[in-house]
Backbone as CSV, one residue per row, in Angstrom:
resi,resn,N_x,N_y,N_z,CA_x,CA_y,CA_z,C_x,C_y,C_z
1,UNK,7.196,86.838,96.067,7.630,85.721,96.884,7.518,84.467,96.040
2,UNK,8.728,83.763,96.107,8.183,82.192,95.080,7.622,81.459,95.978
3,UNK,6.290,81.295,94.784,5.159,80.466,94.704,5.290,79.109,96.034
4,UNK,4.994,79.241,96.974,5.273,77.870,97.933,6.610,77.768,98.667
5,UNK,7.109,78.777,98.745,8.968,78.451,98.987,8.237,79.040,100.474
6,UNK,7.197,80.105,101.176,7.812,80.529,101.974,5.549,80.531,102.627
7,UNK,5.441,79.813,103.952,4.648,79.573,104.635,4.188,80.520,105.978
8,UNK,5.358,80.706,106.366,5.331,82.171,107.176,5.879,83.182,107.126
9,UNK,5.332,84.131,108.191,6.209,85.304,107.520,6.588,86.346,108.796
10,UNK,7.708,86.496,109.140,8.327,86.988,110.611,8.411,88.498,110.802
11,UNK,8.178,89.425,110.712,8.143,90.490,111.134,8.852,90.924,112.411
12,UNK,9.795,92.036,111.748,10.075,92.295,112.969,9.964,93.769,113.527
13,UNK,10.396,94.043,114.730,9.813,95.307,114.449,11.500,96.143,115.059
14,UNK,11.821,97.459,114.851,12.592,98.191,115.503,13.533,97.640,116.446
15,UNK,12.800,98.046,117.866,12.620,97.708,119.376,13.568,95.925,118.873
16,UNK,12.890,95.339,118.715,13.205,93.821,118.446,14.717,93.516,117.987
17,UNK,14.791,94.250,116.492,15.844,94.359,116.026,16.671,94.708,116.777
18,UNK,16.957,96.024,116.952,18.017,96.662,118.199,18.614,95.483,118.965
19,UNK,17.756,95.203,120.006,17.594,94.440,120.960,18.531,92.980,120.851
20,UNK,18.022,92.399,119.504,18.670,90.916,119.167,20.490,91.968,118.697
21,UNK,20.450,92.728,117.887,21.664,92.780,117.549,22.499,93.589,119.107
22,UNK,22.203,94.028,119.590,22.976,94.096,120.644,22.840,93.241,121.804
23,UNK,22.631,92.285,121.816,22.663,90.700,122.294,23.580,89.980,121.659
24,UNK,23.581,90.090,119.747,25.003,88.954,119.375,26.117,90.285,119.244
25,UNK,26.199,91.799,119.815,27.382,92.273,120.416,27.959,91.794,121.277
26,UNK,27.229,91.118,122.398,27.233,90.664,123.445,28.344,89.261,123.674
27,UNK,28.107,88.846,122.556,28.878,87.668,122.264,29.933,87.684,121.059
28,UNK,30.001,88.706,120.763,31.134,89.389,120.028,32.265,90.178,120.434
29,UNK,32.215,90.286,121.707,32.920,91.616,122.586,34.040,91.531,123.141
30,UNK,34.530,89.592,123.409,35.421,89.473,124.053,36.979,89.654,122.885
31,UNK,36.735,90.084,122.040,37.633,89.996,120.642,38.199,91.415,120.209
32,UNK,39.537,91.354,119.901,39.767,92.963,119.314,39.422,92.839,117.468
33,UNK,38.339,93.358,117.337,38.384,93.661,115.842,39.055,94.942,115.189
34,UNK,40.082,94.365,113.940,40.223,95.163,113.577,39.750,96.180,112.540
35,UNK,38.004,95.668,111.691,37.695,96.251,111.207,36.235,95.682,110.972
36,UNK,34.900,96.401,110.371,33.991,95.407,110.057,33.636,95.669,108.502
37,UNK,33.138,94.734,108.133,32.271,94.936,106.672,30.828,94.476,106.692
38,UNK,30.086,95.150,106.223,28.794,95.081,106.283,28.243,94.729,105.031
39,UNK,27.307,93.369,105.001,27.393,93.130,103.174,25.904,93.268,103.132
40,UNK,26.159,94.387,102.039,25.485,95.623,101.714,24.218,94.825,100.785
41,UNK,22.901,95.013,101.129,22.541,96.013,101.992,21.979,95.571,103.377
42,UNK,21.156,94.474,103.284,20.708,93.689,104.784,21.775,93.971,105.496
43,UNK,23.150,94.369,105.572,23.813,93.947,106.548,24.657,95.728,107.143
44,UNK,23.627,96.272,106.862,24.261,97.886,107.050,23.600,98.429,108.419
45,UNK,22.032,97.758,108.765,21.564,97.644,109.704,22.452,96.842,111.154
46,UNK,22.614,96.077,111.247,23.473,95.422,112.216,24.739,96.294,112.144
47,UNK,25.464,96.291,111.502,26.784,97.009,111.286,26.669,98.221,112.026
48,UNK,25.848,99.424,111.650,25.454,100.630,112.544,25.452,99.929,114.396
49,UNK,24.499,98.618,114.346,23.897,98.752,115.955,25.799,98.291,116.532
50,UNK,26.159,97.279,116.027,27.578,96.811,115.807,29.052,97.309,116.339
51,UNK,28.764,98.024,115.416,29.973,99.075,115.337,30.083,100.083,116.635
52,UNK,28.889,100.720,117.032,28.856,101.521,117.876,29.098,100.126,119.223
53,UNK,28.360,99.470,119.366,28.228,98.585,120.865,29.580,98.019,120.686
54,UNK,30.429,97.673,119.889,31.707,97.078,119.881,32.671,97.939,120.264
55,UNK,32.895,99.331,119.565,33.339,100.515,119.553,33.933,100.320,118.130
56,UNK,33.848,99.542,117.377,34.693,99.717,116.010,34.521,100.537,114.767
57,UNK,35.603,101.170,114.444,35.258,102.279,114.130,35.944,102.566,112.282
58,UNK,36.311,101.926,111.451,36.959,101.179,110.732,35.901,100.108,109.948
59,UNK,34.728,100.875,109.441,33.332,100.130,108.972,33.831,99.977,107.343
60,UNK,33.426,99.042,106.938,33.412,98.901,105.050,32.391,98.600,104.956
61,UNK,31.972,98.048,103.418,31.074,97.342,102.800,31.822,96.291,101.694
62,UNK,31.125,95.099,101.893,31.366,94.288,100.117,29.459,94.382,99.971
63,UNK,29.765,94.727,98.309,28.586,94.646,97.849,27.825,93.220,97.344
64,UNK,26.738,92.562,97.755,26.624,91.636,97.104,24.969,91.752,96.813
65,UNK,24.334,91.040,95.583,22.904,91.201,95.211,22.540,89.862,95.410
66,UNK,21.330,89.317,95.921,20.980,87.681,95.680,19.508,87.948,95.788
67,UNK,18.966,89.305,96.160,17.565,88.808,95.939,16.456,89.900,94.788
68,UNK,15.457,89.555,94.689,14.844,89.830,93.389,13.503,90.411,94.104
69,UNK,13.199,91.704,94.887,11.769,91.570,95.844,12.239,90.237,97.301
70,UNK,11.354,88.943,97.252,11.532,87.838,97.617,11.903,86.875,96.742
71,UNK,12.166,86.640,96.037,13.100,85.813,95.338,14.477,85.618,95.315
72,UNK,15.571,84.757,95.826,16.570,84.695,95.666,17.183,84.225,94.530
73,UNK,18.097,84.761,93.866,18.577,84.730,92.537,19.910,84.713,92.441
74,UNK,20.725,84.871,91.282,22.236,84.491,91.294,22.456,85.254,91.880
75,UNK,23.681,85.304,92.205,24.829,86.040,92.934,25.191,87.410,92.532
76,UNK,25.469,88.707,92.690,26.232,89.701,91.718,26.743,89.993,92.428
77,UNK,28.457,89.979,92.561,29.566,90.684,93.025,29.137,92.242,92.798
78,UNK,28.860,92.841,93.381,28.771,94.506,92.875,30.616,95.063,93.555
79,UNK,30.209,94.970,94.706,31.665,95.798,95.370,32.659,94.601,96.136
80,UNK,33.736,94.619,95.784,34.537,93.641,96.298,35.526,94.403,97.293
81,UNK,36.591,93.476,98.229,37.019,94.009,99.023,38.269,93.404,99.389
82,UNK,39.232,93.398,99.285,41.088,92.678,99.687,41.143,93.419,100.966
83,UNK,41.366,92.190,101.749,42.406,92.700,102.948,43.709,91.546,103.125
84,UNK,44.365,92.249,104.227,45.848,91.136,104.334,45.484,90.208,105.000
85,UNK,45.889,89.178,105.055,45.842,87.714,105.725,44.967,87.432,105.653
86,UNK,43.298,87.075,104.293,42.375,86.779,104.278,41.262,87.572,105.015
87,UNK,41.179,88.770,105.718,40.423,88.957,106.268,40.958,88.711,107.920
88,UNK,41.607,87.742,108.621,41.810,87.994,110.124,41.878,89.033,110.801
89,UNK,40.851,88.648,111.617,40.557,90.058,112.966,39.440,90.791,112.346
90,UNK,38.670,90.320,111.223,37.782,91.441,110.254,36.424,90.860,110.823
91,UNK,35.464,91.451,111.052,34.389,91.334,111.240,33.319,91.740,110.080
92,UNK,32.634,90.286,109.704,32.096,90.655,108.404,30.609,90.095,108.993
93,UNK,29.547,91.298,108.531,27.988,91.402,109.169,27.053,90.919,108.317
94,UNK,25.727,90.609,108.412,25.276,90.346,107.705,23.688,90.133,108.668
95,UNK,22.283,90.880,108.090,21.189,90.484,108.811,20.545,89.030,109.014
96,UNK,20.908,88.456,107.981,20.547,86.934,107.593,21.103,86.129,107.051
97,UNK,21.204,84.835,107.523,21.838,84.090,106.448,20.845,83.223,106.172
98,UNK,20.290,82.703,105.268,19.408,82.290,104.821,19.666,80.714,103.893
99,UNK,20.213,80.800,102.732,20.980,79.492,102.075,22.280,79.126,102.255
100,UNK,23.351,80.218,102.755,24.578,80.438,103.123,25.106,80.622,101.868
101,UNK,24.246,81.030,100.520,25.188,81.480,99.527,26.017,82.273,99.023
102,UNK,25.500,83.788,99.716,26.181,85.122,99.934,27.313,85.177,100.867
103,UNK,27.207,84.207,102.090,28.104,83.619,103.040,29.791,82.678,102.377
104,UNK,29.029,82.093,101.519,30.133,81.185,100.957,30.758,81.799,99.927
105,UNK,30.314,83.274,99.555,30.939,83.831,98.410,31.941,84.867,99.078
106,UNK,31.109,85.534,100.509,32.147,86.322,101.487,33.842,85.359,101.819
107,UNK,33.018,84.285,102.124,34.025,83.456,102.547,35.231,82.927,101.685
108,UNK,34.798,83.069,100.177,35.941,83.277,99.458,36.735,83.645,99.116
109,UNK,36.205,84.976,99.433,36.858,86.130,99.075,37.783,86.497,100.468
110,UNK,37.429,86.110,102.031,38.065,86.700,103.506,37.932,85.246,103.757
111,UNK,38.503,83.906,103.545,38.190,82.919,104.300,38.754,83.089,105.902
112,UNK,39.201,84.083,105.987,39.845,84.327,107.847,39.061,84.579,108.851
113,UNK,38.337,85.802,107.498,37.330,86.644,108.874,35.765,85.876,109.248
114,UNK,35.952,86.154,110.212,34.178,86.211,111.372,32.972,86.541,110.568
115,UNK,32.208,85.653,110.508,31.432,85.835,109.942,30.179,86.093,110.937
116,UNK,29.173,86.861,111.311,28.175,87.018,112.242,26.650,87.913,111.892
117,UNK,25.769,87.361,111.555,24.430,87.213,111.278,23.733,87.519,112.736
118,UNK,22.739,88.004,112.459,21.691,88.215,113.807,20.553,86.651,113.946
119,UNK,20.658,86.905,112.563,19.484,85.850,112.238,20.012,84.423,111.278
120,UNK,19.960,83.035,111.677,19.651,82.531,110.826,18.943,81.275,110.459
121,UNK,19.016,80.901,109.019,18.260,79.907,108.963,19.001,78.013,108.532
122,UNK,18.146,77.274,108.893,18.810,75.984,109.011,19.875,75.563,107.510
123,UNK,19.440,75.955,106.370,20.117,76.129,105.609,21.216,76.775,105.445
124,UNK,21.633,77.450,105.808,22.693,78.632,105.977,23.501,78.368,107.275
125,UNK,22.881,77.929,108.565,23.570,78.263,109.574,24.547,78.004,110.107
126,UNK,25.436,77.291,109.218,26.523,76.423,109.443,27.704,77.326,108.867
127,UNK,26.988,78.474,107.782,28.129,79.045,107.276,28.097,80.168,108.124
128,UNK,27.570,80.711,108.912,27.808,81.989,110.144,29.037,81.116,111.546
129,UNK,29.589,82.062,111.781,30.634,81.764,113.123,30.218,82.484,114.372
130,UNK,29.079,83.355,114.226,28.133,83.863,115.288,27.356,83.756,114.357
131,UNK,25.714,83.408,115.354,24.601,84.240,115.221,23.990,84.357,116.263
132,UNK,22.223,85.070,116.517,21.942,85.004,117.401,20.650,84.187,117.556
133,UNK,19.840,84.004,116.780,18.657,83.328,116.425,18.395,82.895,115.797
134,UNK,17.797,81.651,115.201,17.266,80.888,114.240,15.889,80.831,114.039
135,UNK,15.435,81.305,112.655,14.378,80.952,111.812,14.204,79.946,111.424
136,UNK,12.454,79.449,111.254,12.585,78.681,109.871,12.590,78.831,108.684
137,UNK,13.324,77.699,108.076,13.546,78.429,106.525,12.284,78.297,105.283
138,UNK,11.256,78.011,106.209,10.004,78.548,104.860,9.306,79.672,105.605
139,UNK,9.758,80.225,106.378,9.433,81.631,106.606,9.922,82.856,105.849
140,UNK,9.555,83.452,105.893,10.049,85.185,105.248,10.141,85.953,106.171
141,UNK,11.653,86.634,106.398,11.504,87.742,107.199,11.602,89.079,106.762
142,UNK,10.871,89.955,107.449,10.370,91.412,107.027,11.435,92.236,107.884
143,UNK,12.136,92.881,108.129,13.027,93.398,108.729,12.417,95.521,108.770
144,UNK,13.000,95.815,110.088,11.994,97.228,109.820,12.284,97.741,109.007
145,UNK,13.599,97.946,108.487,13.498,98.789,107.192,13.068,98.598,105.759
146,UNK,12.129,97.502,105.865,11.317,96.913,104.742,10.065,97.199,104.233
147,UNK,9.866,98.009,106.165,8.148,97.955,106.283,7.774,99.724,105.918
């Protein structure tokens, strides 16, 4: 974790998770998507709860790397992804948005599509078009498949 960047630390558990992501289904539902992407890997979790509560069935991934353990670090394009008309009608997932840097790199690449986070933080939260909750951003969150 860098040294002072992060004061608390959020845990979550299962039960919790579930719960919040089929809540921002909830507010995702009135829309026909025509496909989702899940940016891999925080964002494969939501995508599963997602996909099923939406019914969409037409799942991808873009690959992207930004963290180091707890450290956030440059960017690495691993898997990229073209669709037609920027992404419109695409539903692109993600567990956190945190600085909105992984956000603003999705967004380059699909500036059309939906962007929707479960979680985010004040730094970031401007680049999600859903979310469902806000952190603070000198917290750390632990997500269950971490623990």
């Amino acid at each position: 974790m860098a040294e002072g960047a992060y004061h608390q630390e959020l845990h979550i558990s299962w039960e919790d998770f579930h719960r919040d992501t089929r809540e921002l289904a909830e507010k995702l539902k009135d829309r026909e998507w025509k496909g989702m992407l899940a940016i891999t890997r925080g964002g494969l979790g939501p995508a599963t709860v997602l996909s099923r509560e939406l019914d969409i069935t037409h799942v991808d991934t873009v690959c992207i790397a930004s963290y180091d353990h707890q450290d956030q670090g440059e960017l690495q394009l691993l898997k990229s992804i073209s669709l037609e008309d920027g992404g419109d009608g695409w539903l692109v997932v993600d567990d956190l948005v945190d600085t909105g840097k992984t956000i603003k790199l999705v967004k380059e690449l699909l500036p059309q599509a939906h962007v929707a986070t479960v979680y985010a933080k004040p730094a970031g939260v401007d680049m999600a078009d859903s979310y469902l909750k806000t952190v603070e951003q000198s917290c750390w969150v632990f997500f269950p498949w971490e623990e």
